[in-house]
FIKOLZA-1660 file (N, C-alpha, C; in steps of 0.1 Angstrom, whole numbers, plus 5000, padded with zeros to 4 digits):
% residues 109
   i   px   py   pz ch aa at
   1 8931 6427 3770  A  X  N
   1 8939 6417 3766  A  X CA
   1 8951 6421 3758  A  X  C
   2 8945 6430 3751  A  X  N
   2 8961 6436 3743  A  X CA
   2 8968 6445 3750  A  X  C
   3 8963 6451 3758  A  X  N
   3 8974 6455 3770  A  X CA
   3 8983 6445 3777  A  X  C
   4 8976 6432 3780  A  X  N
   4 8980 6420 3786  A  X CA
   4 8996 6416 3777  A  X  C
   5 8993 6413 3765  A  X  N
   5 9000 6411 3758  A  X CA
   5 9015 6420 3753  A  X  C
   6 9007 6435 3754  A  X  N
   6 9018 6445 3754  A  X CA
   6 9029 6442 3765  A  X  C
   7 9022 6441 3777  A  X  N
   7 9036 6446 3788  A  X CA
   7 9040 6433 3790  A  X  C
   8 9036 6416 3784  A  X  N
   8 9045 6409 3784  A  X CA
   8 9055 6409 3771  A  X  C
   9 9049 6415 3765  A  X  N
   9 9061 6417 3754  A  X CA
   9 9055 6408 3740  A  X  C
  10 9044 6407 3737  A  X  N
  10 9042 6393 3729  A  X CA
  10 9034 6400 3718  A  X  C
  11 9032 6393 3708  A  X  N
  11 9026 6397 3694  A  X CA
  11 9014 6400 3697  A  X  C
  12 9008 6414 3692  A  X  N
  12 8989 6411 3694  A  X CA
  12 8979 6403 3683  A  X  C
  13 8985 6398 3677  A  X  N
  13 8983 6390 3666  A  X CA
  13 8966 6391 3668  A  X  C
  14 8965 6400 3659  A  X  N
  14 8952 6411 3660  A  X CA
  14 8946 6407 3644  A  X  C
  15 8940 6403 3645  A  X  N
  15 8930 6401 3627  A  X CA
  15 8926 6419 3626  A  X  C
  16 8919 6422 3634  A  X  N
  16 8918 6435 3622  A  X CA
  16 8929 6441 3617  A  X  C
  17 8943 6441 3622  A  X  N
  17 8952 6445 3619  A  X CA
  17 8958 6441 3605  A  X  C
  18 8957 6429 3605  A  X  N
  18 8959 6420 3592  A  X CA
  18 8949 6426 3580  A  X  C
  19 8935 6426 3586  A  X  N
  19 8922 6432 3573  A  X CA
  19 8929 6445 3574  A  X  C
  20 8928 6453 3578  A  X  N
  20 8934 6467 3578  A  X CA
  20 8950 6468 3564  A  X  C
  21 8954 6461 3565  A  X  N
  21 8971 6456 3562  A  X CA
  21 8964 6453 3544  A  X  C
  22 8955 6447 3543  A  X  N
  22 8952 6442 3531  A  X CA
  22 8943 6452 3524  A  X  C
  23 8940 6458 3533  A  X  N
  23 8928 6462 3526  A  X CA
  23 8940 6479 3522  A  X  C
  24 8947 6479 3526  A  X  N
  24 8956 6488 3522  A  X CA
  24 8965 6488 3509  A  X  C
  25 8967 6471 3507  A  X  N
  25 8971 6469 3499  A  X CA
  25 8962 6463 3487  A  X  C
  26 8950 6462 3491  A  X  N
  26 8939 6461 3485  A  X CA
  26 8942 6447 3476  A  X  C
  27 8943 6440 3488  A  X  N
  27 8939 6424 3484  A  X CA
  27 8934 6413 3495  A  X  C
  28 8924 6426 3503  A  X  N
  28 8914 6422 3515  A  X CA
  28 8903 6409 3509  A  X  C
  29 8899 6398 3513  A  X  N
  29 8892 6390 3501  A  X CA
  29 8877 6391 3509  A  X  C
  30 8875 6396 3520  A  X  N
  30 8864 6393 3528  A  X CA
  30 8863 6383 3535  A  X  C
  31 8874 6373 3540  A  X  N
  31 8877 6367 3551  A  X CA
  31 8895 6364 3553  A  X  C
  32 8897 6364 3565  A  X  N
  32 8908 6359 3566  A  X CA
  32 8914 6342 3565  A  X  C
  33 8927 6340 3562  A  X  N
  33 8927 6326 3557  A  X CA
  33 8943 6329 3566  A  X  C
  34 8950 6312 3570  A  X  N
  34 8959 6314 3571  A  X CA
  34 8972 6320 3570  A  X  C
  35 8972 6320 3560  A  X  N
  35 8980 6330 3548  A  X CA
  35 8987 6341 3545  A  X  C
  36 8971 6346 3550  A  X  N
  36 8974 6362 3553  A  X CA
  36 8978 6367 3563  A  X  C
  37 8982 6356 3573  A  X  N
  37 8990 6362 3585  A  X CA
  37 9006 6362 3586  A  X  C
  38 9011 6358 3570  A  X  N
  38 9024 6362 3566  A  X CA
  38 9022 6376 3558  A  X  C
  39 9012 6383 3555  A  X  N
  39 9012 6400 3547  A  X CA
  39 9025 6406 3554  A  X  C
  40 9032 6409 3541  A  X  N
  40 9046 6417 3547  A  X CA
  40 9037 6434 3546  A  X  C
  41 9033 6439 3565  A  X  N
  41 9032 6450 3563  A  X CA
  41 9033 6460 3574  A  X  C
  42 9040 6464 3579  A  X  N
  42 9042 6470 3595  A  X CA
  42 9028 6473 3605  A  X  C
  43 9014 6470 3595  A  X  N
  43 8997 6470 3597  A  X CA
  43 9001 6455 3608  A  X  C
  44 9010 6442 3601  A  X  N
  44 9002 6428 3603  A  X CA
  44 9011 6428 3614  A  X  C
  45 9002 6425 3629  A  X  N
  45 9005 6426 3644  A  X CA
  45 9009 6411 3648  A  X  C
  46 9005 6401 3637  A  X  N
  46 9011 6385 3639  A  X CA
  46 9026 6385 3634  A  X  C
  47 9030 6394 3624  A  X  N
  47 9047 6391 3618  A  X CA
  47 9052 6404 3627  A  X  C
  48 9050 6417 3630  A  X  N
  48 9056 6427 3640  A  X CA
  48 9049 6429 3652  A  X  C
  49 9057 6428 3664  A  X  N
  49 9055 6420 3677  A  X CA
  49 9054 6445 3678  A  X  C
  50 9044 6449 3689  A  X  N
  50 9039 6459 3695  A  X CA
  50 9031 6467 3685  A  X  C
  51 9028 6479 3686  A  X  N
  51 9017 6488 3680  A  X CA
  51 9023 6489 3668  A  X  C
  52 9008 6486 3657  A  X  N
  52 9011 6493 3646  A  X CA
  52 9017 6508 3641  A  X  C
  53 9019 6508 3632  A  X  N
  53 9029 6526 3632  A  X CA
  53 9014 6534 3632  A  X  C
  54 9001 6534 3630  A  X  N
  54 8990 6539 3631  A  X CA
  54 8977 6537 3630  A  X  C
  55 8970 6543 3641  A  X  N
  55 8956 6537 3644  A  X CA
  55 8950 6528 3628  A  X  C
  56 8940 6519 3630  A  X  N
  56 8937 6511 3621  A  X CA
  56 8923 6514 3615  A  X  C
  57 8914 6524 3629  A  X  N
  57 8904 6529 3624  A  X CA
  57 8903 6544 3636  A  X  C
  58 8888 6546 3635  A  X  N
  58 8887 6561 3639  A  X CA
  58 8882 6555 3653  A  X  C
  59 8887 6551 3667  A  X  N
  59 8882 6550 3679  A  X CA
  59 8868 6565 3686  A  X  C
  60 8861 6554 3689  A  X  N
  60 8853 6560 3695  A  X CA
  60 8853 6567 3707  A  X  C
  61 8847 6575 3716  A  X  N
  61 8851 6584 3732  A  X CA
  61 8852 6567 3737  A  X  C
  62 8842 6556 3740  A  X  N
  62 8843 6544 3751  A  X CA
  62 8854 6537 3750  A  X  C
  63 8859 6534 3733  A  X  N
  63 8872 6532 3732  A  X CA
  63 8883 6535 3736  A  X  C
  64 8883 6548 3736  A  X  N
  64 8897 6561 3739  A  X CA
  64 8897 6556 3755  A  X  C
  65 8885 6555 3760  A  X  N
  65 8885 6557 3777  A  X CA
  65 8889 6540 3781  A  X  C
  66 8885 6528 3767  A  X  N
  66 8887 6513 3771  A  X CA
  66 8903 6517 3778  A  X  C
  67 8910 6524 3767  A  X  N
  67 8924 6523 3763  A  X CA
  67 8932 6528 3779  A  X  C
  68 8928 6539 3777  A  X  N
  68 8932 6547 3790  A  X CA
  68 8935 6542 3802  A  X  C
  69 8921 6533 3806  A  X  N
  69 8913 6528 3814  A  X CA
  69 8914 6513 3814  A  X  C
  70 8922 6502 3812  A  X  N
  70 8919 6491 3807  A  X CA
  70 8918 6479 3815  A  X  C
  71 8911 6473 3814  A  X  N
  71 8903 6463 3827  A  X CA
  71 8912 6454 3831  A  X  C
  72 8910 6449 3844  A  X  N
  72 8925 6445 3848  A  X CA
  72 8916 6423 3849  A  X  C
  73 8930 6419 3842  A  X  N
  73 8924 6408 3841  A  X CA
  73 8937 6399 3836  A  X  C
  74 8938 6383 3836  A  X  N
  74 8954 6380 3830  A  X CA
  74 8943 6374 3819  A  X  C
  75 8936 6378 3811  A  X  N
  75 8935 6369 3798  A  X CA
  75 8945 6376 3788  A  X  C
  76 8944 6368 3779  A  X  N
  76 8960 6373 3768  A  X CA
  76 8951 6369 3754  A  X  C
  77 8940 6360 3753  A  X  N
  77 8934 6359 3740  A  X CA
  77 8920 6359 3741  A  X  C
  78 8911 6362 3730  A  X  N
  78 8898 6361 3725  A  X CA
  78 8894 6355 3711  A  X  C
  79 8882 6355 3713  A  X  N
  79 8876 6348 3699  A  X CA
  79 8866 6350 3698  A  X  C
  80 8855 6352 3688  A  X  N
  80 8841 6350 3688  A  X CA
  80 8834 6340 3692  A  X  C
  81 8820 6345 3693  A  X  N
  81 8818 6330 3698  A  X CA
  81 8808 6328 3690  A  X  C
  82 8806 6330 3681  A  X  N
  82 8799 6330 3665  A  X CA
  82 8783 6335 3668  A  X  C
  83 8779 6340 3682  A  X  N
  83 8769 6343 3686  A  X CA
  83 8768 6363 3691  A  X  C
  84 8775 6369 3684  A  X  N
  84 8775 6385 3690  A  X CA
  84 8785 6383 3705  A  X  C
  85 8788 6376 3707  A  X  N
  85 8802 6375 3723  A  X CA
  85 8811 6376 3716  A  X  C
  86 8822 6369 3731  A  X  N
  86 8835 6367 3729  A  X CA
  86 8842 6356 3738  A  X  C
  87 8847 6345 3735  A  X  N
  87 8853 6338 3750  A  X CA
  87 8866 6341 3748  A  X  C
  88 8867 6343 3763  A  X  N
  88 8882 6348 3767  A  X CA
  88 8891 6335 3772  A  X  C
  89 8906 6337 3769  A  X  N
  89 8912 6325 3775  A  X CA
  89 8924 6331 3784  A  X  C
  90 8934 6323 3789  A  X  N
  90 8945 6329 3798  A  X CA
  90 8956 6321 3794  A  X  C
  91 8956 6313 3782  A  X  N
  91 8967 6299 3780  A  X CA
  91 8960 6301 3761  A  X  C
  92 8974 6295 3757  A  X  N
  92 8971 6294 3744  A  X CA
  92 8964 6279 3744  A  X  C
  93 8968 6267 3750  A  X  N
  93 8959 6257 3749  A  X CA
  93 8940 6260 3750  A  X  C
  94 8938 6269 3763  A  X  N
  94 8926 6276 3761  A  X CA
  94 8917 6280 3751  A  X  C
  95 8926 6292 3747  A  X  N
  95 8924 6298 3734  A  X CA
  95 8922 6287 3721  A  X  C
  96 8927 6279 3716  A  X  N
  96 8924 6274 3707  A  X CA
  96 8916 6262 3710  A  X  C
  97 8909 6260 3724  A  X  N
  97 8899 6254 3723  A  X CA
  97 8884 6260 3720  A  X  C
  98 8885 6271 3726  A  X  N
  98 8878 6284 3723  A  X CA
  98 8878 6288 3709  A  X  C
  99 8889 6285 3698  A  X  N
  99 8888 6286 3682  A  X CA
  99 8881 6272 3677  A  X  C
 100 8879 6263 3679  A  X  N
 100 8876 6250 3677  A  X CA
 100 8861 6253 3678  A  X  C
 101 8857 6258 3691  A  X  N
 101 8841 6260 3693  A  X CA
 101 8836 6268 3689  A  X  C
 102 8843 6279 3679  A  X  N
 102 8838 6294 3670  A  X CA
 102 8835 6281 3658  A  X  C
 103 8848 6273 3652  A  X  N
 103 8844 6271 3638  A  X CA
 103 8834 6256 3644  A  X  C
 104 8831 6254 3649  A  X  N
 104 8817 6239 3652  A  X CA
 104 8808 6248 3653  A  X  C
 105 8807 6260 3655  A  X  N
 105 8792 6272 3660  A  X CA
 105 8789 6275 3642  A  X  C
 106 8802 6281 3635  A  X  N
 106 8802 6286 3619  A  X CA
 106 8796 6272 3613  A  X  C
 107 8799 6261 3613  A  X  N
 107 8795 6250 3604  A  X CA
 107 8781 6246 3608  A  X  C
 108 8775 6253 3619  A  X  N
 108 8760 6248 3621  A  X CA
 108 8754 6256 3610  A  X  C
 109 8743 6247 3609  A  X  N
 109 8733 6255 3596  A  X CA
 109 8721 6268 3607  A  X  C
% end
C-alpha cells in the first residue's frame, strides 16, 4: 500500500512514522491522538508527503524482500482490526469505515 501511495504521489501518513518522530523527540505518550499528526518533524509522513530522510527501525530479510518485491494490489489504506489483522481499503470513504470498526472492536470489554 505504501508503494501504492508512493507512485501516486500522496502522503503515507504512516503512524509509526509519527511514534518514531516523537519518540525522538521524546514526547511519545504511548498512544497516538490527533494531535500528533501536526509533530513538526521530517519522521511525521502525515505533514511531509514521500520517504522519511531515514529508516524508522531495523527491517528484517521478509521485510527487505516485502520492499523489493511488493504485492501488487490498488489498496492505498489499512487499519487494524483490533484482533492481530488488518482491513485493507481502496477509497478513503472505505478506509474510515474500516477506522470506525477498529474503535467499536477497542470499546468492547
Amino acid at each position: 500500500m505504501y508503494y501504492n501511495r508512493l507512485t501516486k504521489r500522496m502522503a503515507l501518513d504512516a503512524d509509526p512514522s509519527v511514534i518514531y518522530a516523537e519518540l525522538l523527540a521524546n514526547t511519545y505518550q504511548g498512544a497516538l491522538h490527533h494531535e500528533d499528526m501536526s509533530t513538526k518533524s521530517p519522521y511525521n509522513t502525515y505533514r511531509y508527503p514521500g520517504l522519511p530522510p531515514g529508516p524508522i527501525a531495523n527491517p528484517g530479510r521478509s521485510s527487505l524482500e516485502a520492499a523489493m518485491h511488493p504485492a501488487v494490489s490498488d489498496y492505498l489504506y489499512f487499519v487494524s482490526d483490533g484482533s492481530g489483522h488488518h482491513r485493507f481499503a481502496r477509497n478513503l470513504e472505505e478506509h474510515n469505515q474500516n477506522v470506525n470498526a477498529f474503535r467499536r472492536a477497542m470499546r468492547r470489554p
